[in-house]
C-alpha positions, -999 to +999 in steps of 0.1 A: -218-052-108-214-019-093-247-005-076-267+021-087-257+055-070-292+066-051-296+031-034-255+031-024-259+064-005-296+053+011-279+025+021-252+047+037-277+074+053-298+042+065-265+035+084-260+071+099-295+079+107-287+093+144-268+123+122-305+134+108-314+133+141-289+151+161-289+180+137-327+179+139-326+181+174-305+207+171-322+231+149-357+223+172-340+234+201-322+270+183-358+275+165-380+267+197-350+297+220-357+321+183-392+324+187-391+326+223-393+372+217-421+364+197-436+344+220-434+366+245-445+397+230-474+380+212-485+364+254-480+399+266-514+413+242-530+384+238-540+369+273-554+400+279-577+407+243-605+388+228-590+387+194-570+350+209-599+331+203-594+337+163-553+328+165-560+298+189-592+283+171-578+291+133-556+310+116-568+345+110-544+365+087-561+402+093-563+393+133-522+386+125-517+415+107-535+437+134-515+423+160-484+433+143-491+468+136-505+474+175-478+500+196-475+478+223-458+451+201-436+470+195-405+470+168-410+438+143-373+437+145-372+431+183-396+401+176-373+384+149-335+392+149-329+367+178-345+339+153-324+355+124-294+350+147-302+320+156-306+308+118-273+320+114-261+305+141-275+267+128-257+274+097-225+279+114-230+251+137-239+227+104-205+240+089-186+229+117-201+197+127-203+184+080-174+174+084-178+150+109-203+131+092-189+129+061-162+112+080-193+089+094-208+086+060-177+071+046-166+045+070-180+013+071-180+012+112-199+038+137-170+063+141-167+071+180-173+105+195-137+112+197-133+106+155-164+129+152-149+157+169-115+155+154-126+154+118-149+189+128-122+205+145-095+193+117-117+206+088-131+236+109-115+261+086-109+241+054-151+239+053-153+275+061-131+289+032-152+264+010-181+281+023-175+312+016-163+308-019-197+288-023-213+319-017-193+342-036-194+316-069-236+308-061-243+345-057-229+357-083-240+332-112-272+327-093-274+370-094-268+367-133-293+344-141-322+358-123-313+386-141-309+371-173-342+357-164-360+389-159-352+406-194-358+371-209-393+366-197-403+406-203-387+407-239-410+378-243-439+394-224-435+423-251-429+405-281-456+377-277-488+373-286-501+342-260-501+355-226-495+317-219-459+316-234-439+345-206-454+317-179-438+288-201-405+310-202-407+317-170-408+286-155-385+271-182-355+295-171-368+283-134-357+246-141-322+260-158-315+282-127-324+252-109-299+227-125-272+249-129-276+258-092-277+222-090-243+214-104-224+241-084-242+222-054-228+193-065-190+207-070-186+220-037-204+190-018-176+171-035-150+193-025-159+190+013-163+151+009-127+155-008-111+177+019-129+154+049-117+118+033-082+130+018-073+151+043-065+178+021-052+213+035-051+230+000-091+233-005-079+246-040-070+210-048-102+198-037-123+227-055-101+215-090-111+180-080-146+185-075-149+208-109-134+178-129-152+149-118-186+168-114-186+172-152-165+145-160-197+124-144-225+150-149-249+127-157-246+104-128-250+132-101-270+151-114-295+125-121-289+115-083-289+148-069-322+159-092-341+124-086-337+127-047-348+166-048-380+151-068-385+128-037-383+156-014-409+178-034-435+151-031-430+150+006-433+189+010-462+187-013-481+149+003-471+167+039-490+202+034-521+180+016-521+157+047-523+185+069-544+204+046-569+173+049-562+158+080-551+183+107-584+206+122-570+243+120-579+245+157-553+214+164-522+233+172-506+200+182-513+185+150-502+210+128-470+211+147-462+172+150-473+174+111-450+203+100-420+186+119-421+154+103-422+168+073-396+189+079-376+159+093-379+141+062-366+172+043-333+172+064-330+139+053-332+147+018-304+166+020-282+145+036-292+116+011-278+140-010-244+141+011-241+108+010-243+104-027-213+124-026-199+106-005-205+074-019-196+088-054-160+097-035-155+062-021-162+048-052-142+071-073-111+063-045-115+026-053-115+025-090-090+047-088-069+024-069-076-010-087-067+008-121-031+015-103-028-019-091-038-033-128-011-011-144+014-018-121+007-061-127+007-050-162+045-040-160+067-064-166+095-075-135 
């Protein structure tokens, strides 16, 4: 009896773990050097004005807002391009070291260092040619149907009666630009898993491959991708009512060890997701060959 898809690839992040982890790590450690301007423009007024007591004690958004607009903090920009480059710079670090654990994901044995590398390196530039065309293909159907979206939602603004029904519509379209957003998530996650475990130079192939059996098994991962984003939500939304509840505003420590957890868990999300790719890949790869065995038996000697 073949096992249910979601509990196949928790078993298989279960196994790989230390990959949440590391990348974790990593993004604490480019976030913590990003916010290091900030820090230090923010030190440079406040250890020498009263107004600390209402950032250190609480969360005063006018105090904030003040503090941004004073001369000697100077440019906003100054204070956050290094964390925008920084951002960027985690992105490009997650597209080179994906590959790596999708090779991790899919082995059944705790790859070594040197397997880890390779596979990055290997797929260095097949994963960033995927990338990009992921952003072409998102940005543009994404771009149409937030547009679509917007003269939806104000036709019915004007046309209806029930100021109730442009909210309805509105978040309506929201779920349908979330699914369809979804499914092209889905395609290119499984043309990376194809290019990693195939070994495939012609991402083209992979991108055909990943169309056909994204639709082909639509319902499957989908439901997978969609029930494991529903597990994420209640996280983000159990994680800010715990700290809501729980965490003093004047707890600094608190409301950081609380905000990193839950952002922990959220990274794992989305490599739960990577590994129901991966598992759907594996899966596919040995149907696939059983089917070829059973036809070749069937012919006769």
């Amino acid at each position: 009896m073949r096992s249910n898809l979601i509990s196949s690839s928790a078993a298989v992040l279960k196994r790989n773990k230390r990959y949440v982890v590391w990348f974790y790590l990593m993004n604490l450690a480019l976030a913590f050097v990003g916010t290091e301007a900030f820090s230090t423009h923010v030190h440079g007024i406040l250890d020498h004005s009263l107004y600390a007591g209402t950032l250190l004690h609480g969360f005063d958004l006018a105090t904030l807002a003040e503090l941004l607009s004073r001369p000697e903090f100077g440019p906003m920009q100054s204070s956050t391009m290094p964390s925008m480059m920084l951002a960027v710079l985690f992105l490009l670090a997650s597209v080179i070291f994906m590959p790596g654990v999708l090779l991790g994901f899919s082995s059944d044995h705790r790859i070594s260092r040197q397997e880890f590398f390779r596979s990055c390196g290997h797929n260095v530039w097949r994963f960033v040619r995927l990338f990009v065309l992921f952003a072409i293909v998102a940005g543009i159907v994404g771009g149409i149907l937030f547009g679509l979206q917007g003269a939806l939602v104000k036709g019915v603004d004007q046309a209806a009666n029930d100021d109730r029904l442009p909210s309805l519509v509105h978040f309506l379209s929201l779920c349908v630009i979330f699914l369809v957003m979804t499914v092209i998530r889905i395609w290119f996650d499984l043309a990376q898993t194809d290019v990693v475990l195939k070994d495939e130079n012609a991402v083209r192939k992979s991108l055909s491959w990943g169309f056909r059996s994204t639709f082909r098994n639509l319902g499957r991962l989908l439901g997978s991708y969609v029930a494991i984003s529903i597990v994420a939500a209640i996280i983000l939304v159990v994680g800010i009512v715990v700290w809501h509840l729980i965490v003093p505003p004047s707890s600094v420590v608190g409301a950081f060890l609380v905000s990193q957890v839950i952002l922990l868990l959220l990274l794992a999300m989305r490599f739960w997701q990577r590994a129901a790719a991966v598992s759907f890949h594996v899966r596919n790869s040995v149907e696939a060959s059983v089917e070829a065995e059973s036809r070749l038996a069937a012919i006769p000697a």
